[in-house]
N, C-alpha and C positions, 0 to 999 in steps of 0.2 A: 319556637317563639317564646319570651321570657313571658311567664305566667303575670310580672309588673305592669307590661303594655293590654290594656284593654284592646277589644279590636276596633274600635271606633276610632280609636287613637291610631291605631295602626293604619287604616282607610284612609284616614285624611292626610296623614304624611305621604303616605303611598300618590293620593293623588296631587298633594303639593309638589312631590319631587319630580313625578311623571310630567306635569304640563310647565316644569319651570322652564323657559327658553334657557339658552346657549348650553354648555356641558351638563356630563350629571355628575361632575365635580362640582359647580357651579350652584346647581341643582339643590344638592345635598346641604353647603351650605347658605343656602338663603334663610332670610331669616323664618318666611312661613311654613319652612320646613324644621328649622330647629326650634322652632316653637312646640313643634309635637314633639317631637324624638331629635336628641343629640345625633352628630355624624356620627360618632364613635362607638355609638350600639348599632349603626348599620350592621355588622356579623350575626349579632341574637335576630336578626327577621330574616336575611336573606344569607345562607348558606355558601361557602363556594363551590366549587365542580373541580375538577381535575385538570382546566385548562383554564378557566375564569375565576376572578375574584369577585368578590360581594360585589363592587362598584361596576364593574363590568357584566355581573349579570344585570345588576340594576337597567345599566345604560342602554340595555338592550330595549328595554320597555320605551324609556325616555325617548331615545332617537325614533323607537318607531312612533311614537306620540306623533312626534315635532312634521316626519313622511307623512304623516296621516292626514292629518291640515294641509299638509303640501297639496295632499294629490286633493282634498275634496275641495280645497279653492282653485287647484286650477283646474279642475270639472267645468265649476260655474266660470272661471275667467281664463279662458284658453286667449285670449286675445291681446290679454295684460301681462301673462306668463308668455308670450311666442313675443311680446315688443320688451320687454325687459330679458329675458332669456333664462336659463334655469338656475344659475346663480342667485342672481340677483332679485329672482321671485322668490328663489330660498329665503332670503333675507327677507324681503319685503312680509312674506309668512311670519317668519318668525319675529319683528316684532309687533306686527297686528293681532297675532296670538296675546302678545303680553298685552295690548292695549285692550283687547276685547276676546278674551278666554272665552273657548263653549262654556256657557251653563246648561247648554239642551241635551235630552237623550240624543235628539236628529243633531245632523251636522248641513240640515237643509238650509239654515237659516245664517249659519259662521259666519257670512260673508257679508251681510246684509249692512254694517258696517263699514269696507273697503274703501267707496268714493269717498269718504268723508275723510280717512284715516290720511289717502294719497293725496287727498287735498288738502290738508292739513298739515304735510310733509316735507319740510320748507327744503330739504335738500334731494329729493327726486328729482331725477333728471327728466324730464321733459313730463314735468309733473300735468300740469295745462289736460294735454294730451291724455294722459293717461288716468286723470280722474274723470275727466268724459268717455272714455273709453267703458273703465268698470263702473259706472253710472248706465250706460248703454248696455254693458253683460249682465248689468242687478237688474233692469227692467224687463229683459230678457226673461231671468228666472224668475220675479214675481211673477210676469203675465203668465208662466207657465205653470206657476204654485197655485194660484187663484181660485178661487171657488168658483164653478160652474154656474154661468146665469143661463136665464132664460131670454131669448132673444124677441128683438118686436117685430111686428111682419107689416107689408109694407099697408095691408089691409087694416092693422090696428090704427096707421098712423092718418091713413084717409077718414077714419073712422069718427075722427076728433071733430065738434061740432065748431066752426069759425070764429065764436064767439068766445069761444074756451082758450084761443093759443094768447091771450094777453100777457096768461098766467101760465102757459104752459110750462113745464120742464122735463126735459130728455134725461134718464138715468143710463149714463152709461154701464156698461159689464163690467164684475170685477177684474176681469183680464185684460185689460187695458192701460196702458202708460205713454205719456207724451213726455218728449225730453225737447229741448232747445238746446244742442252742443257746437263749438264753436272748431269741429275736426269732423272729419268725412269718417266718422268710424265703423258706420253701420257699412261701408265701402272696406275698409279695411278687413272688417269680420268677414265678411264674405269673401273675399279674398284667401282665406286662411281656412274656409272651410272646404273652399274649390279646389286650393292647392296652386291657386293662380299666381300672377305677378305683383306683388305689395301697390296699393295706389299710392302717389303723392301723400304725405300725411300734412300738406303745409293747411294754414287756416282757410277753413270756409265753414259758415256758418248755417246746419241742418235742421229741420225739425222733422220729427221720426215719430212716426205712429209706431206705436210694438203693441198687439194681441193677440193671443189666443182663438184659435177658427176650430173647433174640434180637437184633437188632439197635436196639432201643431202651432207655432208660434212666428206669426207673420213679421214684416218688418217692415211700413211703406215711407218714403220721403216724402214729405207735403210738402207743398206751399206755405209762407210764412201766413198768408190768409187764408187757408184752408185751414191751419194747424189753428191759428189765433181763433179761429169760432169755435171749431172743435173744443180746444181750452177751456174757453166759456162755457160752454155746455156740459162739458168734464167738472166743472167748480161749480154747479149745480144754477147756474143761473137760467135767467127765463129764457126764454127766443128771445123778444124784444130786448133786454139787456144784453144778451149776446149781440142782436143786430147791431145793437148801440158801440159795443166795445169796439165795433168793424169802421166807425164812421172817420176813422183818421187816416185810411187806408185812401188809395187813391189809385184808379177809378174807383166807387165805391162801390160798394155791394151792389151784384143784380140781383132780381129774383132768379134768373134764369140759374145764374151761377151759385144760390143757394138750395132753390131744385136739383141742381144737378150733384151738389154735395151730399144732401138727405138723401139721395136714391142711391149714391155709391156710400156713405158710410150703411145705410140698412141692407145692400146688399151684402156687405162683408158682417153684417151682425153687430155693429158696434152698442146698438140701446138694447137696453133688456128690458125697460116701461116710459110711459109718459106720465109727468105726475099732472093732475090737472086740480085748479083752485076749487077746494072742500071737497076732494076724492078723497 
């Protein structure tokens, strides 16, 4: 290495030309790489071998970069990668990389970005689809990144004095996500983890419970009035204000049938406390 380059300077070209998308021709000359190091001192850093040149050992790093994104997004989105195919999720990779590069040690979080990137994508083909889709795979892996709550038992929630629920408010678990998508995807996913036969992908519009039950990650269909209380109660509103957001619904709310919602979301774990006025 030329005793001229410091290594700091060295580092940062290193990682400018490693995460530049398309070649490491490409690569080399971009401008945030020849802002460190000119192309033409590529040989003072990187040696050749007997069967490679400087650029070619280089590309070796580069490409495995570019595989490496490949494979840890399509980890989280096996669903978006098997409806696009491995092409064209190649591509989709790389330039989501360019729009939103790791800055993390983990590569947990890379993704976290995706729905927005394909919906923002004006030339995706069956874009619609497929940004609900990885919208559906990102709630997936949050609910499953989540910090551990504590759960309320059915005994905490009898517990509450009558006079208290005016003000009451349900805190849900941090491993919890509601989505409203307008494609059977959560159908689809399942599908592809069975090995079964692709469902219909044409429009119908779902809402999906996704949390966390212990060390697995459920997935249930609601009711569009099941799911719209739950919402409410997710956005931290009271009961009353929740019952209120139900009153456009028609038949409207029973009690019976909101009994019967608080006894199956607390059996699945859904609240972790009740917050009550000056607790």
């Amino acid at each position: 290495m030329s005793a001229e380059l410091p290594l700091e300077r060295v580092q940062r070209w290193m990682l400018e030309v490693v995460t530049q998308p398309g070649s490491v021709r490409d690569a080399l000359a971009s401008p945030p790489a020849r802002r460190e190091i000119e192309r033409e001192r590529l040989p003072e850093l990187i040696l050749p071998s007997r069967t490679l040149s400087s650029e070619q050992r280089l590309g070796v790093y580069h490409d495995m970069y570019m595989l490496r994104m490949v494979e840890a997004l399509e980890f989280d989105y096996p669903g978006v990668a098997k409806l696009l195919g491995h092409a064209r999720f190649h591509r989709l990779v790389e330039g989501y990389v360019g729009a939103f590069p790791s800055r993390s040690y983990t590569l947990n979080r890379l993704g976290d970005h995706l729905p927005e990137y394909i919906a923002s994508h004006g030339a995706m083909p069956r874009r619609a689809l497929l940004a609900d889709l990885a919208r559906f795979e990102l709630a997936i892996t949050l609910a499953f990144d989540a910090a551990r709550s504590a759960t309320l038992s059915p005994e905490a929630i009898l517990s509450v004095p009558a006079e208290a629920w005016a003000e009451a408010r349900f805190r849900t678990i941090d491993a919890l996500q509601l989505l409203r998508v307008d494609y059977p995807v959560d159908d689809y996913l399942q599908s592809i983890k069975d090995g079964g036969t692709r469902p219909p992908l044409r429009k119908a519009t779902r809402w999906i419970l996704v949390f966390r039950s212990e060390l697995s990650v459920r997935r249930v269909a609601l009711s569009k009035r099941e799911w719209t209380m739950l919402e409410a109660l997710h956005e931290g509103l009271t009961l009353p204000a929740a019952v209120d957001r139900m009153s456009a619904f028609r038949p409207r709310i029973s009690e019976t049938e909101l009994f019967t919602w608080f006894r199956e979301w607390t059996r699945m774990g859904l609240f972790s406390a009740i917050e009550l006025a000056g607790s």
